[in-house]
N, C-alpha and C positions, 0 to 999 in steps of 0.2 A: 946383739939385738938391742939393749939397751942403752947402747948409744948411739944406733940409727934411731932408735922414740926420740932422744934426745936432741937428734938433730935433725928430724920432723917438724920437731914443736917448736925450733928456734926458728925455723923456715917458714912456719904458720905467722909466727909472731912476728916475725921481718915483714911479711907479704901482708899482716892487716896493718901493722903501722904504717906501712905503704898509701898502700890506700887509703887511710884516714890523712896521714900526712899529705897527701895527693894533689885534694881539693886546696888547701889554706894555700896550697905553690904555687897553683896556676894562676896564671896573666887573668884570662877570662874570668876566673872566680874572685879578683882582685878588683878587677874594673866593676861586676855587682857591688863588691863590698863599697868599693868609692860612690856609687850612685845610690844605696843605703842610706851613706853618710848623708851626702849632701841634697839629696832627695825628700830625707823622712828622720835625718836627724838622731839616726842611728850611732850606737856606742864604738868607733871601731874595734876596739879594741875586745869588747863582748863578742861583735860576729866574729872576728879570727878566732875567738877560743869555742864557738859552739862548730864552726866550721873544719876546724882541725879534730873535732872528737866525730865529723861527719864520715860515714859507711857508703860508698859505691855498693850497690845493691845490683849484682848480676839476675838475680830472679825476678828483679822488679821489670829489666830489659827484656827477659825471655817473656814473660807475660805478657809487656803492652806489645810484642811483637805478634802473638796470637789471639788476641780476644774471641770471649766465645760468640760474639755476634757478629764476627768476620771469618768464625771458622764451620758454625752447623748451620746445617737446614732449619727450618721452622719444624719437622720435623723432628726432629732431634733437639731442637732447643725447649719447645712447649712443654713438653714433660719436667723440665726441671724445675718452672714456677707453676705448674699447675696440677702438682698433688693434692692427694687429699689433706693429706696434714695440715700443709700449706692455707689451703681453703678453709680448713677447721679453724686455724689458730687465729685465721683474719677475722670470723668471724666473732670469735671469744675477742681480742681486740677491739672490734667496734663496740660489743653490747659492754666491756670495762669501760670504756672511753665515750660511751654514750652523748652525756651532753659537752666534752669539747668536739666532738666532731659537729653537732647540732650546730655547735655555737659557730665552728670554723667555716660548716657551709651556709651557715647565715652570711656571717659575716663577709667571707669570699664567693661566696654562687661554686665554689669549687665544690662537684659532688665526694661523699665521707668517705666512699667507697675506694673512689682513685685514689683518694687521701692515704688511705690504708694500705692498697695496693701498692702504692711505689714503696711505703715499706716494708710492706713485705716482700716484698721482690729485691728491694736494696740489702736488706739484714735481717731478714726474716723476724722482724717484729722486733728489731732489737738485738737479737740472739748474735750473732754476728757480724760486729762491728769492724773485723779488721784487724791482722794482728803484725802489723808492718808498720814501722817508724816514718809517718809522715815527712818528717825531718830530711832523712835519707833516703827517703823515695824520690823529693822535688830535686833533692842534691841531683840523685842519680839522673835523674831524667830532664832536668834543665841544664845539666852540662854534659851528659854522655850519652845525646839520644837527639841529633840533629834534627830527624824529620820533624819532631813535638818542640826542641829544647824551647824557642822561642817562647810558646805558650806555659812551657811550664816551669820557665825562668821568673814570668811573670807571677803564675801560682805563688811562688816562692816567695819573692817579694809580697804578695797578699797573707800568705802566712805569720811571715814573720809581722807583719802589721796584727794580725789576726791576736796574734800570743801577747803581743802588748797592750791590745785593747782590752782584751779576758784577761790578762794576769795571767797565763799558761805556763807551764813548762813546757818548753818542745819538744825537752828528750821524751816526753812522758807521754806522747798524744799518739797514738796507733789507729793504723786506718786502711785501707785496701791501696795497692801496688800504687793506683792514681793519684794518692794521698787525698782521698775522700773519707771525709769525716763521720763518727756520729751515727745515731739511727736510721736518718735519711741520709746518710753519703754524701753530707755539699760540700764539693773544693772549697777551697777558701774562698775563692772573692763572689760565691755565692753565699759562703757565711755570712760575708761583710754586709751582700747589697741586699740580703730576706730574707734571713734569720730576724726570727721577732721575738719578743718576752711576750709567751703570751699567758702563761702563769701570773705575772706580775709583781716578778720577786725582784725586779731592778736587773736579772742577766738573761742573756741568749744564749740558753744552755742546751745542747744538741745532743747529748752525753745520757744526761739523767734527766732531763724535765720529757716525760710524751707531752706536755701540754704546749709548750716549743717546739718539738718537735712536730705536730699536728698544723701546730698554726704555721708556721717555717712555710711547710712543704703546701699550705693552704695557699699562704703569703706569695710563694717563686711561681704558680700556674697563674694568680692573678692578675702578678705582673708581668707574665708573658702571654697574657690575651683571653686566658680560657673565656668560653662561653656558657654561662650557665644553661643548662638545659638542652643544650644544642647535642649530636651525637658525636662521635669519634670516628666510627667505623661502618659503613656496610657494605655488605657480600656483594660480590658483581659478580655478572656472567659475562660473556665475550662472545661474540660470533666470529672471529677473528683471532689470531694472536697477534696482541700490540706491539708494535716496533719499542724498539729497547728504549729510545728516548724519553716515552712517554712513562717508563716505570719507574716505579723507586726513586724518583726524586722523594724528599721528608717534604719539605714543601707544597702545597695546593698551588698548580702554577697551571690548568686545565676546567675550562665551565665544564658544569653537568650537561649544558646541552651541547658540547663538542664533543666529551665524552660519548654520547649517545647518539651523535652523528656517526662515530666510530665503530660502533657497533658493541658498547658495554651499556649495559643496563641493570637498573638493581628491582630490587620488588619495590621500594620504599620510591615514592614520587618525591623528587628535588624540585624546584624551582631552575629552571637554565641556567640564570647567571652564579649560581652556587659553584664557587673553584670545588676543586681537588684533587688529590695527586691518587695513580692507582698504584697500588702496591700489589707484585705477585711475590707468591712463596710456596715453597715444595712442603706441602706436608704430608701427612700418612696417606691420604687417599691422592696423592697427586698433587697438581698446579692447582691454589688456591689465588683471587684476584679479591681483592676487596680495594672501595673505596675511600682514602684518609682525607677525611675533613680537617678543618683549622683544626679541633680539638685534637686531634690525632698528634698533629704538626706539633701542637704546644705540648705532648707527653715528651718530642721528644728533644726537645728543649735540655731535659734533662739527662738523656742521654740519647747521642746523634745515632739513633739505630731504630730499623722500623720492628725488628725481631724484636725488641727492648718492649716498643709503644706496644706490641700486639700481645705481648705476655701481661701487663699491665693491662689494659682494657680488658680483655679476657680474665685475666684475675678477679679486676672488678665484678665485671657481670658477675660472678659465680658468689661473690660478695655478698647480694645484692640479691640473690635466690631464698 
């Protein structure tokens, strides 16, 4: 018996220096490393040794292969961000944070509420940042995961830019399967392009400052359009059910007044030329249809999912009670 433990453990130990040795082997992971170099001026010699202590992460695969906004219902997904806890704690949140969110929706027209809500939905205030190796997440999934790799080749390369701008350790940085970061969860090269100092201590720190963090996630909705004051969402009825086409696009790509040649209508009077895309979803009482304005569109900027924008909106409002 104890020398099948023993020759277990040596078969463990063969099988992950495997796979760490793995990556540092491959051609493709070789050709990154040269475009590194000669791209951004990169150490060779440093990425072969961070890369050869790099982890193929099979759980990071089985994950992005089911996301839960490609696997529930609206019904089934609402409940998960719109506890009561959840509600509780956003609120104790905003009245701590009182004047940087004041200060964030001065400064951005971004309402304090949504502010809140995407982290509480991203990390629950914090509480849950991640406890997977960014590192070996982008490994895994910019070279073992074709459908994404492209995209997430490039992550990688924003990473490693990222860690040299901050001074970081990479081993050191944990983050969810996607290798999203921080309170608010921004891949890197949403770090790079709207992370802001907005403490004013000289960093863009996503870790420990809420007051970066606030401003951060103020900062990415204003530069992807938000509209101060304008709505996100409203309920529609149907006299009809809509042809597939016309749903769940993320995008406003529909006037309100062809919409309502169509035979959807909301209580709330639009102007005609107002786009917007309609969105159905199964929820407890059945087939709900609601209308997503720009605002909408711009939640989901941050992540491509309309079950994402509608736990978030709804978060808010109950924020905001």
């Amino acid at each position: 018996m104890k020398k099948l433990f023993i020759l277990l453990l040596s078969l463990l130990s063969l099988s992950s220096f495997a796979a760490q040795a793995n990556y540092s082997q491959r051609q493709d992971v070789q050709a990154f490393i040269d475009e590194m170099v000669a791209k951004h001026n990169f150490d060779r010699a440093l990425l072969n040794r961070w890369i050869a202590k790099a982890n193929r992460l099979d759980s990071v695969l089985e994950s992005i292969a089911r996301p839960a906004e490609k696997t529930l219902t609206w019904a089934e997904y609402r409940p998960i961000f719109l506890k009561e806890k959840r509600i509780q704690l956003g609120r104790e949140f905003m009245l701590k944070n009182k004047d940087l969110l004041d200060r964030a929706e001065k400064e951005t027209g971004v309402s304090k509420s949504v502010i809140t809500a995407i982290i509480g939905v991203e990390t629950y205030y914090g509480r849950h940042k991640g406890k997977t190796s960014v590192f070996d997440s982008l490994m895994t999934l910019g070279f073992d995961y074709p459908p994404r790799s492209k995209f997430f080749r490039s992550e990688l390369e924003q990473f490693l830019l990222l860690a040299r701008e901050v001074d970081i350790d990479i081993s050191s940085i944990k983050g969810s399967y996607a290798g999203a970061m921080g309170m608010p969860q921004f891949i890197s090269s949403s770090y790079r392009a709207y992370a802001v100092d907005f403490d004013g201590d000289g960093q863009r720190n996503l870790w420990d400052s809420t007051a970066d963090v606030i401003g951060s996630v103020a900062n990415y909705f204003k530069k992807h359009g938000w509209r101060h004051g304008a709505d996100v969402l409203q309920r529609a009825r149907v006299k009809k059910t809509p042809e597939e086409t016309t749903r769940n696009k993320l995008k406003p790509h529909t006037s309100i007044g062809e919409f309502r040649q169509q035979g959807v209508v909301t209580d709330k009077a639009y102007a005609d030329d107002v786009m917007a895309t309609l969105v159905t979803l199964e929820g407890d009482n059945g087939t709900e249809y609601w209308l997503g304005l720009e605002n909408f569109y711009v939640i989901t900027r941050y992540n491509h999912s309309a079950l994402y924008a509608m736990a978030v909106y709804q978060l808010s409002q109950e924020l905001e009670k």
